[in-house]
N, C-alpha and C positions, 0 to 999 in steps of 0.2 A: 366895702369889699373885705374878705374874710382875710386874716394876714397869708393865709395858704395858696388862696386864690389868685391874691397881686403878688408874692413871690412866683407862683407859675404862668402867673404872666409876663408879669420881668421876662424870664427864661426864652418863655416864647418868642420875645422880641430880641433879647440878643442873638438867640438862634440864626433865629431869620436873617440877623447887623452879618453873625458869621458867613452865611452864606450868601450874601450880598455882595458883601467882601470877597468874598470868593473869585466871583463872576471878574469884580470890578478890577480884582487885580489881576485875573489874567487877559482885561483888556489892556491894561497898562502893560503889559509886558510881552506881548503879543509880537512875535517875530516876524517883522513884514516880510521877507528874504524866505522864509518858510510857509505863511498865509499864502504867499501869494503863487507857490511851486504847488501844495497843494490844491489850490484851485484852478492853477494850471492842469495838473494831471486830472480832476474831474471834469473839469468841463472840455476835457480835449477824450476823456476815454471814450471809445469805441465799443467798449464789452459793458458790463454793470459793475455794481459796485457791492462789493459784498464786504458789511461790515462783521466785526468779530469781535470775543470778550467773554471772559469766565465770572463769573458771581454776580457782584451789581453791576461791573463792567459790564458784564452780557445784558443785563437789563436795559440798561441805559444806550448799548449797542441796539438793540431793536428799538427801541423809540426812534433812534437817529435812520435807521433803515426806514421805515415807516415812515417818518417825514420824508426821505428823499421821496420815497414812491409815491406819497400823495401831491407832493412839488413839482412831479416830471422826469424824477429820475429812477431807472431801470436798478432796482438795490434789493438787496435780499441779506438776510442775519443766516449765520451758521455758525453753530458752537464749535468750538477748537477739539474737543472731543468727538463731537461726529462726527468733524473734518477728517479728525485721523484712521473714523473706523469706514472712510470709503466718500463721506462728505467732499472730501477735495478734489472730486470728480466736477466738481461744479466749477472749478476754477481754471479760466482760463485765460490765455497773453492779453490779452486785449481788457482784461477785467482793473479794476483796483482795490485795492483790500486797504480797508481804515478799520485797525486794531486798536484795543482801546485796554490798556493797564497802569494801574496808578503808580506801581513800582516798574514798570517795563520789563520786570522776570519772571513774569508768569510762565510757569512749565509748560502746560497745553499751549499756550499761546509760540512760545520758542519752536514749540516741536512740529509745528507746520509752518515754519517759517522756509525751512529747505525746501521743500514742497513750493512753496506761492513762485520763489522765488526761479524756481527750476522750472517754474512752466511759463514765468515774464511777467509777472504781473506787477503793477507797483503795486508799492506798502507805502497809506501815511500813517501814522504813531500818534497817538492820542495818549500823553503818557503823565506822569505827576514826577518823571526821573529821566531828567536829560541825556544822563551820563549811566542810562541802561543798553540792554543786551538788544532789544527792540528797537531805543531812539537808533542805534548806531546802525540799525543794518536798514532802515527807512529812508525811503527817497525823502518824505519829506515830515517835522514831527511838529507838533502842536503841541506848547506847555502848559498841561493843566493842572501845575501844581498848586498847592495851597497850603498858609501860614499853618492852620490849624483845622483840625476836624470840627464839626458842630456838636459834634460828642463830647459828652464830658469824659470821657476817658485817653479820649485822641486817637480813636480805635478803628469803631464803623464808619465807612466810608459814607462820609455826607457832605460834606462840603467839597471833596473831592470828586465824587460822581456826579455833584450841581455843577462843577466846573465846566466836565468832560460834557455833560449834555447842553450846554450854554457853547461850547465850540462846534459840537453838532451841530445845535440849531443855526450857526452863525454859516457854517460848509453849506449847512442846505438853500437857506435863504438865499445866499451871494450865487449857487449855483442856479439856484432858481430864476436870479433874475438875468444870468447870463443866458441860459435859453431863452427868455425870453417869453415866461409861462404871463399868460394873460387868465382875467378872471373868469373868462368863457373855458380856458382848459383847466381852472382849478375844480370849477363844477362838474367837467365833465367827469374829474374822478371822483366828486364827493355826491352822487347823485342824492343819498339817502338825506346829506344835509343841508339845513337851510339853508345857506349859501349857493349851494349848489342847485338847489331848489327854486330861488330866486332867478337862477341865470337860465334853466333850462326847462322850467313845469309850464305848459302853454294851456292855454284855455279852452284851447281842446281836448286836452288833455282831461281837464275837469269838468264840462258842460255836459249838459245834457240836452237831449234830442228836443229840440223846439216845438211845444207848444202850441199851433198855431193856429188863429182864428181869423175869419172875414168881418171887415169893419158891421157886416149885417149880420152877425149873426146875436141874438138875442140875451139877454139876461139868463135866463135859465141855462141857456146851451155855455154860457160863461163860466156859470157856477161848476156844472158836470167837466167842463176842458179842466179847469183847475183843480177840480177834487181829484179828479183822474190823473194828471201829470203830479199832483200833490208835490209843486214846488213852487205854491205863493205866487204864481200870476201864468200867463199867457202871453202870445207877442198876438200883434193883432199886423194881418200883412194884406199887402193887393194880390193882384191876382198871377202876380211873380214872384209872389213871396217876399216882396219888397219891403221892410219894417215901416210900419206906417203909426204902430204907437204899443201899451202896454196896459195891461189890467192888471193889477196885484189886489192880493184878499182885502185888502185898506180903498183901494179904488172903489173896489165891488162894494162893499160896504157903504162906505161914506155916500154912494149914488142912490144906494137902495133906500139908507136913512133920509134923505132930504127930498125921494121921489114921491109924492103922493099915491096912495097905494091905488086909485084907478088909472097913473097913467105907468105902472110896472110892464103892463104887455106891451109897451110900446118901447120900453127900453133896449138900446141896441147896446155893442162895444164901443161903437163908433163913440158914445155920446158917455163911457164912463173912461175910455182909454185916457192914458196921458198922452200927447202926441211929441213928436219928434223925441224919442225917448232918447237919456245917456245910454249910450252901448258900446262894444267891444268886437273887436277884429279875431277872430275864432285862432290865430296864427300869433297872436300878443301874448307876451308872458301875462302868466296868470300874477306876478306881482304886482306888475302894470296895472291890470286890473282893481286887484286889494285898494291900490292906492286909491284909481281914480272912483272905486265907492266909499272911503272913508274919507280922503281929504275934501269933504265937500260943507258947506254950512248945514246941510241936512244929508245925513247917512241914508245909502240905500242901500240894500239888503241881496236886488236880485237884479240881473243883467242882461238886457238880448245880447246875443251872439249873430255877426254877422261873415259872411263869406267875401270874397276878395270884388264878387258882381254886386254888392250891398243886398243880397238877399240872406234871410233872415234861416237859420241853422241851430240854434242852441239858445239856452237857455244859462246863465250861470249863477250859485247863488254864495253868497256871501257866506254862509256856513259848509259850502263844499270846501270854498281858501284853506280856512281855517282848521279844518278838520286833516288837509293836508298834511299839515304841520308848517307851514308857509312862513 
């Protein structure tokens, strides 16, 4: 490695030791008496919570919003500036506001403090300065102070805004599990992602309209069902639609190759189906599914759908899952 290359890597990796450090020491110094009045007023508040912060504070203040909301909690970001130009309409007694400044003098942040405070709302303090204008007038403050910045100048806030967002993530979490948020309501707010996808995509949701053929019906009329639904097999059902076995373009095939070609017109479904096929409850997550076609000694591709009376409704295939994003 080129001497330029492993000096920027060094860097890289003390960087990272610094903001590690970071984290670690203000687990180490973590004021239970304070932690725990702050999560008293969150998980006892009745209004939302609206977090606040100027510069990288303000950035790192909307991540922390954003986790609350996707965890279960009702939280919203507003800049100190738009609060004062009409913004602090939004706040009200029942709310609580977690401010977040590394020196705790931040000017916008000060100047809507008369304001939170005139209408009830608590304040906790997310601050890098104990003995500021902010810690003092907070119900309750969290110290996110730190030795050093990961700047080589001591300047940009980096290791100090890792701090402040590591006590974020630590508010939300602890709140989260005081609600009592399960993974069925994590997904319901994360519909888009996989997680969320896993808890709540059903196979109904993916399937498609069933296929369906009588155990008598013929090789040719097999061929035209599948080209036509053009999704790699058929269900073959009784006379109640009762799943009684399956044809896939590999069935079709492998039966046509080993039939002698005078006894072709005599070929039924019956006699190429597979019987008692693996299949799926149309009301199953479609994960459930995924699984039970890959976890198998031989993979399969495509799946009956059945209804809750065991009659046969859908078709599912293995590149719908997928394509889901599952």
């Amino acid at each position: 490695m080129p001497q330029a290359a492993a000096q920027h890597d060094r860097r890289m990796r003390e960087i990272l030791e610094i903001e590690a450090n970071a984290i670690m020491r203000v687990a180490r110094t973590l004021d239970t008496a304070q932690s725990a009045a702050a999560i008293d007023l969150l998980s006892n508040c009745s209004g939302k919570v609206i977090v606040t912060g100027v510069g990288k504070s303000g950035v790192i203040a909307q991540k922390i919003a954003q986790t609350m909301i996707s965890t279960g909690t009702v939280a919203v970001f507003i800049h100190p500036s738009d609060a004062l130009h009409g913004g602090l309409g939004i706040v009200a007694s029942d709310d609580v506001v977690i401010a977040l400044s590394n020196s705790g003098e931040t000017d916008e942040l000060l100047a809507v403090m008369p304001t939170i405070r005139s209408r009830g709302a608590k304040l906790i303090a997310i601050v890098g300065n104990l003995d500021s204008s902010l810690a003092r007038d907070a119900d309750a403050v969290l110290d996110a102070s730190v030795d050093k910045e990961a700047c080589p100048l001591n300047l940009a806030p980096t290791a100090s805004t890792t701090a402040a967002l590591a006590i974020g993530d630590a508010l939300a979490m602890v709140l989260m599990e005081c609600k009592g948020l399960t993974e069925k309501d994590f997904a319901a707010n994360h519909p888009a992602g996989r997680l969320g996808k896993r808890l709540t995509l059903t196979v109904h949701d993916l399937m498609h309209e069933s296929p369906n053929l009588s155990p008598e019906a013929g090789w040719i009329e097999v061929v035209r069902a599948i080209s036509r639904a053009s999704l790699g097999a058929v269900n073959i059902v009784d006379g109640d639609s009762r799943l009684l076995g399956i044809v896939t373009d590999g069935d079709l095939r492998r039966t046509i190759e080993k039939t002698p070609a005078d006894d072709l017109a005599g070929l039924t479904a019956e006699s190429m189906m597979t019987t008692d096929p693996v299949h799926v409850g149309h009301e199953s997550l479609a994960f459930d599914a995924l699984r039970l076609m890959e976890e198998r000694p031989s993979q399969i591709s495509v799946l009956p759908v059945v209804d809750g009376d065991s009659r046969c409704v859908g078709l599912l295939r293995l590149h719908d899952i997928v394509r889901s994003g599952l």
